[in-house]
N, C-alpha and C positions, 0 to 999 in steps of 0.2 A: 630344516633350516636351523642352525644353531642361531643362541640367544644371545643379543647383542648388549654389549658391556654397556653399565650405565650410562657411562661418560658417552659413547658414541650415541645413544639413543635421547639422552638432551639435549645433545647440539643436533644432531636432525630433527629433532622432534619437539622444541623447546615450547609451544602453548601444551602440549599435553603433558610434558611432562613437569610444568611450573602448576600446572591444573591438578596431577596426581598429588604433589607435592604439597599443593595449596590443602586441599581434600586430606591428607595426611594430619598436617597440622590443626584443619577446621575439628577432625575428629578427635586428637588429642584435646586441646582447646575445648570441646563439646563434654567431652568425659570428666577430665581434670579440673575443667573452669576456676570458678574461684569458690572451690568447695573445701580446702585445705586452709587453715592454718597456719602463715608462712610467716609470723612475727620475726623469727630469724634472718629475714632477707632486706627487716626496713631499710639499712642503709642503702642495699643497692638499690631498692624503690624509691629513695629519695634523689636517688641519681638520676631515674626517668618520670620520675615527679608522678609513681603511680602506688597506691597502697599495695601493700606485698600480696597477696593473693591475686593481684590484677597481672602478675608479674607470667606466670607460666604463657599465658596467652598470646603476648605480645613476642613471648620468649620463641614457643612454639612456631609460630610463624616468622619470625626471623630466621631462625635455624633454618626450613625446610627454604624460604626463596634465597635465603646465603646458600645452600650448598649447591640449588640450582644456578644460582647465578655463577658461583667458583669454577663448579663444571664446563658452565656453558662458555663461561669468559676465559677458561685454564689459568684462572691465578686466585687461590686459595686465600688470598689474604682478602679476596671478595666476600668471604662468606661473614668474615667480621662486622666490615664495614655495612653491607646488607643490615645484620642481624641488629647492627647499634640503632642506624635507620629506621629500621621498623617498627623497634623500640621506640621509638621515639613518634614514631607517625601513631602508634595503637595509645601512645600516651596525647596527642592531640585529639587525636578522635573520643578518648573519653572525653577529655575537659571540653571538647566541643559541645559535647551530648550533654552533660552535666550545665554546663553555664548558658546553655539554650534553653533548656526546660525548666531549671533549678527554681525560678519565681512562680511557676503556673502548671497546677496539674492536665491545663488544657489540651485536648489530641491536635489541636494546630501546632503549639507548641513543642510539643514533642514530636509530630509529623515531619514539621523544620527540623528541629535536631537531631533526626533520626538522619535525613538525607544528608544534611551537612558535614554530620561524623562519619556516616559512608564514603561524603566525596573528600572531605579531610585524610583519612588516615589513607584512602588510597591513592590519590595525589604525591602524599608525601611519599608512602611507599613505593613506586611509581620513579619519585625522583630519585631515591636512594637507587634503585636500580640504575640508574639512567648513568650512574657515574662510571658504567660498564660497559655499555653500550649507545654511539650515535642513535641508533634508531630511536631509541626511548624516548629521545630528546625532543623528536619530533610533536610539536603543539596539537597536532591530533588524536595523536597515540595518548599523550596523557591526558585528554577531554573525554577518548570514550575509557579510559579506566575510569575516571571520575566520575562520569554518567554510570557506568555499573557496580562502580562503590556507592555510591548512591541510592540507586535501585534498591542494591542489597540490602543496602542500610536501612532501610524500611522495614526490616525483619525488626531492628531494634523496638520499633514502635507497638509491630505485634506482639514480640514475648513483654513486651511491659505494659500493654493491655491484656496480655492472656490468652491471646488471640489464639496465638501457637507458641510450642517452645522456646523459650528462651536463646536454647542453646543452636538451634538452625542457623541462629545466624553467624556463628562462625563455621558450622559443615555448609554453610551457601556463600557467604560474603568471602571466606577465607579461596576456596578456589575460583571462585567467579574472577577476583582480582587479581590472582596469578593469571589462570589461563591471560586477561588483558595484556599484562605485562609480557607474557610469552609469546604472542602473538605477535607481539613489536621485536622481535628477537629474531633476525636473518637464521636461517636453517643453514646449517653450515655439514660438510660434506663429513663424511668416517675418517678420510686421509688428513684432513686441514688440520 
C-alpha cells in the first residue's frame, strides 16, 4: 500500500495526527526548553509578555498545531493565526502558574497553579483552534481539553518538587492537548 500524503493523512486522521504533532513539539520544547540564551529576542517577548527564553516553547507548539490546523482546514493562513494563539495561551498559562504560587512555596499552592495553567493555556489553545473549526466550539469539547490540560498540568507541580522531570511535561501536556483538540476535528474524506 503506498504511503499517503501528509495532507490526506490529517484530515483523515486528525487526533493522531495533532497528537504526533503535539509529541513533536513537546519533544523539541523538552530539548531546547529554556536552556538558551535568547536576549536577542526581548522585543518580540515583550509582544507575548514572556521572557525570551520562554519564547521557543510556546513557539514550538504553535508551529506544530498551526500546520496541523492549515492542513486539516486547507487555508495556510491558519497556521499564523494558530501559532499567534498559542503564543499567547503558553504566555497565560505561565502568568497563571507564576501569580498562583508566587506568595507561598506551599504544594497546595502550587498543586492549584499547576491545574489552572494546564486548563489555562489549553483552553485558550483550544479556542484559537476553534476559529477553524464549528466542532471545537462545542462547550464539551473544550471542557474535556481543559480537564486534560489540567491533569497534565500536574506534571508542573512534579518537576518543581523533583518529583520527576521537569521537562515531561511538555513531552505529556504538549500531545495530550492536541490529540483533545483533534479529536474535535470531523475526519474528513481523501477526495474532500
Amino acid at each position: 500500500m503506498p504511503a499517503m500524503p501528509f495532507s490526506n493523512t490529517a484530515r483523515s486522521r486528525p487526533a493522531e495526527t495533532m497528537a504526533v504533532l503535539g509529541l513533536l513539539s513537546g519533544f523539541l520544547s523538552a530539548v531546547w526548553g529554556q536552556t538558551y540564551d535568547l536576549e536577542a529576542l526581548q522585543p518580540l517577548a515583550i509582544v507575548f509578555l514572556l521572557a525570551p527564553g520562554a519564547l521557543p516553547i510556546g513557539f514550538f507548539y504553535g508551529a506544530a498545531l498551526g500546520v496541523g490546523m492549515a492542513v486539516w482546514a486547507r487555508k495556510p493562513w491558519a497556521a499564523i493565526i494558530v501559532l499567534v494563539t498559542t503564543m499567547y495561551a503558553w504566555s497565560a498559562a505561565v502568568h497563571t502558574a507564576v501569580r498562583l504560587q508566587r506568595n507561598s512555596d506551599e504544594d497546595a499552592y502550587l498543586v492549584v497553579a499547576s491545574l489552572c495553567a494546564g486548563a489555562v493555556g489549553a483552553g485558550l489553545t483550544h479556542l484559537g483552534c476553534s476559529l477553524f473549526s464549528a466542532e471545537l466550539r462545542r462547550p464539551w469539547r473544550i471542557g474535556l481539553t481543559c480537564v486534560v490540560g489540567a491533569i497534565a498540568g500536574l506534571l508542573f507541580y512534579m518537576g518543581e518538587r523533583k518529583i520527576l522531570d521537569e521537562r515531561l511535561l511538555y513531552l505529556v501536556w504538549q500531545p495530550a492537548v492536541a490529540f483533545c483538540i483533534g479529536l474535535a476535528l470531523p475526519r474528513q474524506s481523501q477526495d474532500a
